[in-house]
C-alpha positions as CSV (number, residue, x, y, z in Angstrom):
1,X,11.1,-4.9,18.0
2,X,9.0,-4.6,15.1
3,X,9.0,-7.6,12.2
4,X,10.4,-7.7,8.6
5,X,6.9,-8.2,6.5
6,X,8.2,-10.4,4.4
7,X,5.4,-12.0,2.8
8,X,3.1,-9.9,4.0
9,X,0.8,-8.3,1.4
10,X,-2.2,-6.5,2.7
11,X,-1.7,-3.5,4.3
12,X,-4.3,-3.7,7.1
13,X,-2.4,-6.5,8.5
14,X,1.2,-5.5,8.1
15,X,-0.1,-2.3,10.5
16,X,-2.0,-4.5,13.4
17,X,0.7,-6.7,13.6
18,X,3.5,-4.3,14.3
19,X,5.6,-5.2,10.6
20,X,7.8,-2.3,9.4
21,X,6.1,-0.2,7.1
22,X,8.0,2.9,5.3
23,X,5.4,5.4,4.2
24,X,4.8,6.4,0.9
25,X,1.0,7.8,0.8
26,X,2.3,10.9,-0.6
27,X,4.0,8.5,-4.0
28,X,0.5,7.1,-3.6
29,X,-1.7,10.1,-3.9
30,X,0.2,11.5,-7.2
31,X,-0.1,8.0,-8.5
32,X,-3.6,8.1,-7.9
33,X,-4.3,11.7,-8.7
34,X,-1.9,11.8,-12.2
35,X,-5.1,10.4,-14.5
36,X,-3.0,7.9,-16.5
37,X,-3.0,4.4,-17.0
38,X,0.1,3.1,-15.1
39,X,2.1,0.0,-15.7
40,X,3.3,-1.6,-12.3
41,X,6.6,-3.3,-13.6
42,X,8.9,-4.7,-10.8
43,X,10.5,-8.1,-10.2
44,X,8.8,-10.7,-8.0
45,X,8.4,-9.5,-4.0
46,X,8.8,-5.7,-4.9
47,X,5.2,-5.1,-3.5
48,X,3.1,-4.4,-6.3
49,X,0.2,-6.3,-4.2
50,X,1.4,-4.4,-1.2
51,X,0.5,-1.0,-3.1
52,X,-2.9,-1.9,-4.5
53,X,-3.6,-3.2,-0.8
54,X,-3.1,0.5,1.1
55,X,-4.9,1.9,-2.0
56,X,-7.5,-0.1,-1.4
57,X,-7.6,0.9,2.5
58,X,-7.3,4.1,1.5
59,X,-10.1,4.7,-0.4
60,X,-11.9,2.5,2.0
61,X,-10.9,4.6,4.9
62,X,-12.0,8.0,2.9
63,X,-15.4,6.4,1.7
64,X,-16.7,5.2,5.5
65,X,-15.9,9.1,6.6
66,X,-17.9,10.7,4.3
């Protein structure tokens, strides 16, 4: 059975160790892609540091396969 990730906040860890994840790349790519600034309110353990960490995998993951 897989865990609640609750205080879990970097994405690389909440995938090794089997938390529950719900995808939401695609939200992630037009927030990425749209070209504005972006203001990331939401109350306290909405996972605003969650987000910035699978960005930051992300464009980690796309930089070592170039």
């Amino acid at each position: 059975m897989k865990k609640l990730p609750i205080g879990v906040s970097d994405f690389k860890k909440l995938i090794e160790e089997n938390y529950i994840y719900v995808d939401k790349t695609r939200y992630i790519y037009d927030l990425v892609n749209n070209g504005v600034y972006i203001f990331l309110s939401r109350p306290r353990r909405f996972g605003k540091s969650l987000l910035l960490s699978t960005i930051e995998y992300l464009y980690a993951v796309s930089y070592t396969h170039l």
